[in-house]
N, C-alpha and C positions, 0 to 999 in steps of 0.2 A: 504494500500500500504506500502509495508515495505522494506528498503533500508536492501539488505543483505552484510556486506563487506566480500570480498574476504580473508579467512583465511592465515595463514601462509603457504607457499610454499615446505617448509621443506621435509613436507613428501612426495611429488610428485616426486621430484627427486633424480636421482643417480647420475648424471653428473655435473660435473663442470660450463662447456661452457655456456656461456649466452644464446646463440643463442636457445641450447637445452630446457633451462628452458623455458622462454621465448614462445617456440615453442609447447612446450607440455601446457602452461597455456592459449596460442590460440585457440588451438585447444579443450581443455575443455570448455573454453567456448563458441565455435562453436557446443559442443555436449550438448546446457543446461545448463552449468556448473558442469558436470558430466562426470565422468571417459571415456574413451573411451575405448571398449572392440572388440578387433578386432572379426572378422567370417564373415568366407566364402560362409556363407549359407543366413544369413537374409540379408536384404537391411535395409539401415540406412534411419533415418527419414528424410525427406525431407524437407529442408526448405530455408528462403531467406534472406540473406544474406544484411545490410543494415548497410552505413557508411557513416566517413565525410571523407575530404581529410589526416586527420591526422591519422584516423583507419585503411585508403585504404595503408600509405606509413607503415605503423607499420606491416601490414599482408603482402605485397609485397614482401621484401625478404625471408620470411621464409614459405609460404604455394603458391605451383601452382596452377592453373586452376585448371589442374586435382586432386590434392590433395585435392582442396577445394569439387570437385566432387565427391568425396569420401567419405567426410564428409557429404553430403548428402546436401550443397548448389547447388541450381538448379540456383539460379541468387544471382549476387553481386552486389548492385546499390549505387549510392550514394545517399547520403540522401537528398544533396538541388537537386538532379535530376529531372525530369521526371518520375514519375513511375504508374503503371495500380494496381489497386488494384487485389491481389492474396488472396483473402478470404477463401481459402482450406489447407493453409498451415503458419505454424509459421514464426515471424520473427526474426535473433538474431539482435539487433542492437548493435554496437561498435563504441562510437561518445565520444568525448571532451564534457562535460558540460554546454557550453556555455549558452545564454538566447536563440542565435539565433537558436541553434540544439534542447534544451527543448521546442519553438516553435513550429518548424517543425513537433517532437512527436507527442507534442499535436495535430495538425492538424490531423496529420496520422490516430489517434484514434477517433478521428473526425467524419476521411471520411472512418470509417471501413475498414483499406485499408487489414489487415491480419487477421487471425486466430485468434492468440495467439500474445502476445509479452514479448520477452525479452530482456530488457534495459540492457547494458553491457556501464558502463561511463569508458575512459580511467585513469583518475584521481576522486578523490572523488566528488561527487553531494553537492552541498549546503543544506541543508534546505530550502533555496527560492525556491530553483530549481525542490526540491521532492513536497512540497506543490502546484505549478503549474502542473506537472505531476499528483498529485493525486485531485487538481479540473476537469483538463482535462479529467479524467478517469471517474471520478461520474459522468459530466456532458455529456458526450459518453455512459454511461452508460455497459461501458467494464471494469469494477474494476476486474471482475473474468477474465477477460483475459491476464492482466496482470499477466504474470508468476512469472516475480522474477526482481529486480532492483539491481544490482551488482556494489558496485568499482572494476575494476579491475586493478588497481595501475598496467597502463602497459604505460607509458607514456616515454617512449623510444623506439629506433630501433635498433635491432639487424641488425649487416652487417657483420659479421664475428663470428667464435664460439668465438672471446675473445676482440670484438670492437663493440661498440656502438653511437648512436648520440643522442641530445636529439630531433630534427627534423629535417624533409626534406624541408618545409614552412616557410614562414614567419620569415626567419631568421633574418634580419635586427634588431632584439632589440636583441641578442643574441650576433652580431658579434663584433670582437676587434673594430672595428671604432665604433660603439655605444658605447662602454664600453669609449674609448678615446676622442672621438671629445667633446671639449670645451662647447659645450651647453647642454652637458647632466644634466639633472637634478635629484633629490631624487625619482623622481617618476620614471623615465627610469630605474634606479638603481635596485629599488623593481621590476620593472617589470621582468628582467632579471635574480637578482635573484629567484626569487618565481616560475619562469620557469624552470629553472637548480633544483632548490631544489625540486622540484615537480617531474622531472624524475631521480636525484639521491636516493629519497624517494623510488619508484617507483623500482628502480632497487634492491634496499633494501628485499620492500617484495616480489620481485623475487627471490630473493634467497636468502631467509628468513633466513638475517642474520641481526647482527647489527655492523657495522664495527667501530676499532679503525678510527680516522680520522687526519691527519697531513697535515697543510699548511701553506704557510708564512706569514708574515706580512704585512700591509699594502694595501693591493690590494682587486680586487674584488674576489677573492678565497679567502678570510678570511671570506668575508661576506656570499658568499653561506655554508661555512662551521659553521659559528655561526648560521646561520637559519638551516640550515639540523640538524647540534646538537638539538638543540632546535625542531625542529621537531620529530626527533627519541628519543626523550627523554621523550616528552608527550607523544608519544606512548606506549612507554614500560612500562611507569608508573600505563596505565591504563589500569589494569587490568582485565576489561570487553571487553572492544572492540583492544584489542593488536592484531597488527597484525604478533607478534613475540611471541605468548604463546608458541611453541615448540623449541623457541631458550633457551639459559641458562637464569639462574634467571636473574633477576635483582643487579645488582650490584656485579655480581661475573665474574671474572675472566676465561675467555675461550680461552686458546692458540690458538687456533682451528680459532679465528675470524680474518677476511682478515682484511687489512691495505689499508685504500681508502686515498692517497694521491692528492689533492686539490690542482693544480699550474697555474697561470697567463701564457696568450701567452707570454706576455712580458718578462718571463725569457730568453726567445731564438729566435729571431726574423729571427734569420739567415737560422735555419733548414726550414722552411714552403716557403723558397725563394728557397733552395737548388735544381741543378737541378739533377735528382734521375736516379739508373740504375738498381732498380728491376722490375721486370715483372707489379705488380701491382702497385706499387708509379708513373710508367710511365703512364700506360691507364689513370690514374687519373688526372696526371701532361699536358699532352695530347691529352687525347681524350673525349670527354663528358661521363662521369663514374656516376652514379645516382642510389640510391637503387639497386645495383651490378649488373646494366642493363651497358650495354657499345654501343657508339654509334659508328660505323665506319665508314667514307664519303669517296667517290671514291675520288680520285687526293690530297687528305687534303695536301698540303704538308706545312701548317704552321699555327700557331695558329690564330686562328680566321675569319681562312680563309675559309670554309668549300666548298667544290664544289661537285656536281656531285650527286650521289644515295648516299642513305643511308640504313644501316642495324644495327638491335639492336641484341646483345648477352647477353643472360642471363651469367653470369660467377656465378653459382653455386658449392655449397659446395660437393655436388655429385659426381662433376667433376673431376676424379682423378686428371688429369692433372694441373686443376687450383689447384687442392686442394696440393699437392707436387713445383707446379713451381711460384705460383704467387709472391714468396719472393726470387726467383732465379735471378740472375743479367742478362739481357736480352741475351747477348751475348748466353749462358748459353741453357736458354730458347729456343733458334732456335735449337741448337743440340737437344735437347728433342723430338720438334715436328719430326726432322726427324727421329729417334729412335723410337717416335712414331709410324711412319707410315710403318715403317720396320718392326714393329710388327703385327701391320694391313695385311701389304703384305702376312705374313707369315701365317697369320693367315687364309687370305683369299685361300692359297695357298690348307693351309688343309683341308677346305671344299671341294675345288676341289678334290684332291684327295679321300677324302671319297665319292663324286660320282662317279669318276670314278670307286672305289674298287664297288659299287654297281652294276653299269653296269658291268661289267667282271662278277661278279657273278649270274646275269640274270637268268641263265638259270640251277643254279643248286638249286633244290628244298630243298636240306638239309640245305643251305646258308639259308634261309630265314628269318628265326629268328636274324641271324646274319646281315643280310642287312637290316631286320627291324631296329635294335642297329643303325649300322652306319648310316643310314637315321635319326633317331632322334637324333643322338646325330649332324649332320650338320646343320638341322632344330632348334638343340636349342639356336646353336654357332651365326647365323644372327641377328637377332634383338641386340647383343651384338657388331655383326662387325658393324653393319648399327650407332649405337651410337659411338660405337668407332670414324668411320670415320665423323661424323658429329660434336665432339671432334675435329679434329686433322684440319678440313677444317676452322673452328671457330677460333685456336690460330691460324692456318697460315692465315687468314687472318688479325688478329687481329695484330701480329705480324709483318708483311707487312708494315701495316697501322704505325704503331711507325717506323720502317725502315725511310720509305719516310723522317718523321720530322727528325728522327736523322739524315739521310745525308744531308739532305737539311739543316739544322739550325747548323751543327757540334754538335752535342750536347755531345758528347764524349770528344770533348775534353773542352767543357765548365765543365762536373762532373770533369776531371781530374783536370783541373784548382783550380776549388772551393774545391774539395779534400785536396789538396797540401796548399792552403788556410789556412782550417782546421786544418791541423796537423802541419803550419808551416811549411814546407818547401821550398825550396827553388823554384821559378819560372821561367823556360826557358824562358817564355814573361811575357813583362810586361804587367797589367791589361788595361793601356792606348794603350798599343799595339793590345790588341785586339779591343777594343771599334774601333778603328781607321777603324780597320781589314774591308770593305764593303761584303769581301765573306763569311764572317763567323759569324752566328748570326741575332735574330730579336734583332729590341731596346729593347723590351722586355728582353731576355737573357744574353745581355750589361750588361743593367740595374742589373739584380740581381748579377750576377758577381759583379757587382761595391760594392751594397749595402751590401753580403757578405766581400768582402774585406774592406769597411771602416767600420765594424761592428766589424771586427776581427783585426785592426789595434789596436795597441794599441795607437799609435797619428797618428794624421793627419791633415800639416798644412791647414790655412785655403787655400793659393795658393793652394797647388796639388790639395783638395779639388773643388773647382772653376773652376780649368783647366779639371778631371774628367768631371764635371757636365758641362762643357759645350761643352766637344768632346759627350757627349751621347745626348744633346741637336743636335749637328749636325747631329749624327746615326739619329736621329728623335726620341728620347724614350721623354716620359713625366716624367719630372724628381723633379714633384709636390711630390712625396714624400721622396726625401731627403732632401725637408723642416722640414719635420716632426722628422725624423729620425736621424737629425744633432742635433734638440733639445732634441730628446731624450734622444741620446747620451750622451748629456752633464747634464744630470743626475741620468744617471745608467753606470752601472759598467760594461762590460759584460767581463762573466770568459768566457777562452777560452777552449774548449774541450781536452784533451790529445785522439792523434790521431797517428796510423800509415798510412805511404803515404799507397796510392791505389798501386797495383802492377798487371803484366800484364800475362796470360797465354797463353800456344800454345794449339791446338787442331788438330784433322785431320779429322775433322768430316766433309764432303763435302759442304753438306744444310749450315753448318754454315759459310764456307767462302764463297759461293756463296750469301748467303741473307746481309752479314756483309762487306763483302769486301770494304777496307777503313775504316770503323768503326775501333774503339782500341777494343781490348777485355778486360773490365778494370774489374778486381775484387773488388767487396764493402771491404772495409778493417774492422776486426772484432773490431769496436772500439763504445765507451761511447759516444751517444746523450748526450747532458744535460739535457735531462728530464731522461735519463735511469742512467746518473749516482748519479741524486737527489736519483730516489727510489731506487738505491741500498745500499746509505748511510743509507735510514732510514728504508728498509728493514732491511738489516744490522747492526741497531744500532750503524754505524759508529761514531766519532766523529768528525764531519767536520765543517770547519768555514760555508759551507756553506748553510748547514742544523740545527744548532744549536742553531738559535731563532726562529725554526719554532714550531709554537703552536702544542698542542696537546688538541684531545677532546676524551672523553669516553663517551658514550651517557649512558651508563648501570651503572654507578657510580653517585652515592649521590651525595658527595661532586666532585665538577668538579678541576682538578688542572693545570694547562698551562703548565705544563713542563712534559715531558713522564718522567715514571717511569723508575728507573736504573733498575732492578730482570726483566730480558726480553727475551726471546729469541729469536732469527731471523724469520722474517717472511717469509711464505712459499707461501701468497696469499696476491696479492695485486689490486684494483684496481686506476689505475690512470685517472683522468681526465683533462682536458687541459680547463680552460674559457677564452673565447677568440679564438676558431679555434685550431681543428689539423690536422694532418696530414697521409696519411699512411706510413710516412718516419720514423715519432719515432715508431709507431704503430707494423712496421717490425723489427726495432732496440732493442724495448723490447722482443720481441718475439724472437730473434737472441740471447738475454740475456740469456734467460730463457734456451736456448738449450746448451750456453754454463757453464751453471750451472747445466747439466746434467740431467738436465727437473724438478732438485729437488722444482722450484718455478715455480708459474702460476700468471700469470699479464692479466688483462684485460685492456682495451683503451677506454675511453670515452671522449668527448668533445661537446661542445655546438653544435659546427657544424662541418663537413668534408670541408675542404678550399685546392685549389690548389694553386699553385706559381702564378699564372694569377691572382684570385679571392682576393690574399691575397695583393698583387698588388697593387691592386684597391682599398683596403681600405686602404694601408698606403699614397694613389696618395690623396685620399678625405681629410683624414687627415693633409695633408699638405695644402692642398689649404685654408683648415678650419684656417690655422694656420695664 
């Protein structure tokens, strides 16, 4: 039995985008771990498809039903399932390591349950692990069925071509209250990082590179970044089983290599609270949003409230519409679907006509080759309206569904508020004034109002203090964590963003004031997150106070030195990750970056987890009770 690891990446792709790498190395190992060669003529081998919950959320956004059926899986099961033995046919499995999924194996081979098998581990196998697999094997007496046992260092999920997570489960030792509350210990710490290190690893030989690495001090992003150094460091060294032999030498110098910058939630506690007015920061902020499945409930009209039916949308990259609108500010977004559907009209207009033109010509026999043309080319145009329109029924309901909470909750004029916040300026009400406000607002959206404004204050007596916290005590919000957040206060610093206020447009687009009316029409203003203006400093080689004791690691270099070299040029690719929770708020703010830099740099998004303003919430509310 011999443990084969998955080579360097390198040469399988031409693309950039995660999601693409990522997608093509699933799918290779859905074909054997072999090339996949399209044709129209043969049918693909058939076989069965076998996972644990962590393999099932890692293939969900990036391969369909139907794609998977193409690949020639006949069934997808889980692996602690249920399942009838299929002895006709192979099986790929794609499972986490664990003792309790190497059990499972075993048994499987056991109970002769397939053909053939091929072991696909998400992260590397132990030696404990292959030794029990290969007793189970001799003592089954299936060694020759065993095909091939594979790392596939895929221990991430792609959700976007240039955002990642490191899972969907089992978050809780991953999240900012785990990393924070008081009784964590040396062992929570390890656990956390060697999880993060394990899929920043992972995303490495994905895209078989080795990246420079820069993070701050102190925090738990120094510590994933001294273990992944250290990790990519013994890899490259060794020689025989590297899983970077088609990246540059060792120890040399390649401009070419991205810049994976390493930063704590806790540089910006304000953003992950902020309430948002792009297309996708809102489904997220909103509506239950899940491996880029979207939930939408009849009447929802406030968070937590759910009522009535429910329907799931897939929001794929396919989607022209998602794929153009989802970073568009919602207002925005309503003129589109009906622009959308104007096209639809139109388009359905012209099939009409093309039967018509067929029928008139019924009856002249020289037409016919001509009316064969226009019949096919109407015939070919459906299947494209019938998507279209299932398209545009999808964001107008989805878009609907956000309506309701934004009139009902104001939420417009809560971003304008927290906007104007932001940038400093001046405010027509006071934040007490709203809290006070009964028509406007959950405690919930009080609350973050508040915690943005005493976040971005730069003093604040303990009176106003007290007086705040106890008009949001009467709104009804649970205001457990401006416990936390008053001490934290009082030992960090927080720099404030340079911002331009929000500013407002007209439109004359119908759909859009019929679905928005009373809504503001607020434009995002083109301004610096503090996570996007960290990595532009050090993309940019800037010299800023506030990136200028940030370490620096070269995994490819002998000697290791803490301070990046001066002889540098700017960099063109970078990845960022966030430990501790991010957001699709910076997520969309980088990428708004990159466009305003002419597309000449590419940023990717990673973070322990994907957290909303609700979720994140809830662990600063834990942490203060902890306190």
């Amino acid at each position: 039995l011999v443990c084969r690891k998955m080579a360097s990446n390198q040469d399988l792709f031409d693309h950039r985008d995660i999601r693409t790498r990522q997608t093509t190395a699933i799918t290779r190992m859905i074909n054997f771990n072999s090339a996949v060669e399209v044709s129209t003529t043969s049918e693909p081998t058939w076989k069965v498809l076998v996972y644990d919950r962590q393999g099932q959320d890692i293939i969900s956004p990036l391969l369909s039903v139907p794609k998977l059926r193409e690949l020639g899986v006949t069934l997808h099961l889980q692996l602690h399932g249920s399942r009838d033995p299929v002895t006709d046919v192979p099986a790929i499995y794609f499972v986490a390591p664990t003792a309790e999924n190497v059990a499972r194996i075993c048994q499987d081979m056991r109970s002769n349950m397939y053909e053939a098998y091929y072991f696909n581990f998400i992260t590397a196998v132990s030696r404990q692990r292959l030794e029990e697999l290969a007793t189970a094997a001799i003592e089954a007496e299936c060694v020759s069925y065993v095909m091939k046992v594979v790392d596939q260092y895929q221990s991430f999920i792609s959700l976007e071509e240039n955002m990642f997570a490191v899972r969907q489960r089992d978050l809780e030792p991953l999240s900012y209250y785990a990393i924070n509350r008081p009784e964590t210990n040396d062992a929570d710490m390890t656990q956390m990082r060697d999880a993060i290190v394990d899929s920043l690893f992972s995303l490495c030989v994905t895209l078989g590179t080795v990246p420079l690495i820069r993070c701050p001090r102190g925090n738990a992003a120094e510590m994933v970044a001294e273990a992944l150094d250290k990790k990519l460091r013994e890899n490259v060294r060794d020689a025989r089983n590297s899983l970077f032999s088609g990246d540059a030498a060792s120890g040399q110098f390649s401009f070419q290599r991205p810049l994976l910058v390493l930063l704590d939630r806790a540089i910006d506690l304000a953003t992950p609270l902020h309430h948002t007015w792009t297309y996708q920061a809102l489904i997220h902020d909103l509506l239950e949003y899940q491996l880029n499945r979207v939930t939408v409930r009849e009447g929802q009209q406030s968070a937590g409230a759910p009522s009535g039916r429910s329907k799931t949308y897939d929001l794929s990259s396919t989607d022209k519409f998602w794929r153009d609108h989802r970073g568009t500010p919602f207002p925005e977004v309503a003129g589109a679907v009906e622009s959308a559907l104007e096209e639809y009209k139109a388009a359905g207009e012209k099939v009409k006509d093309l039967k018509v033109a067929v029928g008139d010509d019924e009856g002249a026999g020289g037409a016919l080759s001509e009316n064969t043309a226009l019949l096919s080319s109407a015939i070919g145009l459906l299947p494209e309206l019938l998507q279209q329109k299932k398209a545009i029924d999808m964001h107008t309901n989805i878009a609907s569904s956000l309506l309701e909470q934004i009139q009902a909750r104001k939420l417009d004029l809560f971003f304008e508020m927290e906007e104007k916040i932001l940038s400093k300026s001046s405010l027509e009400r006071t934040v007490l004034d709203v809290i006070n406000d009964p028509t406007g607002g959950t405690p919930s959206d009080k609350l973050r109002l508040f915690v943005i404004f005493y976040l971005m204050a730069p003093d604040m007596s303990d009176a106003d203090f007290e007086q705040h916290s106890d008009a949001l005590q009467q709104a009804g919000a649970d205001v457990s964590a401006l416990l936390y957040l008053k001490k934290w206060k009082a030992f960090s610093k927080m720099t404030v963003p340079a911002s331009r206020p929000v500013s407002t447009v007209s439109t004359s687009s119908s759909l859009l004031k019929s679905m928005i009316q009373g809504v503001k029409n607020l434009v995002v203003a083109d301004k610096n997150l503090p996570v996007t203006r960290l990595v532009d400093s050090l993309m940019e080689i800037k010299s800023t106070q506030e990136t200028e004791d940030y370490r620096y690691f070269d995994p490819k270099v002998l000697r290791q030195s803490d301070s990046a070299p001066r002889a540098r040029s700017p960099f063109r690719d970078a990845i960022v990750f966030i430990v501790g929770g991010g957001n699709y708020i910076e997520y969309q703010n980088l990428q708004d970056y990159c466009k305003r830099n002419g597309g000449s740099k590419h940023i990717a998004y990673g973070a322990s987890e994907l957290i909303n303003a609700t979720e994140f919430l809830s662990q600063l509310s834990r942490l203060g009770n902890a306190e």
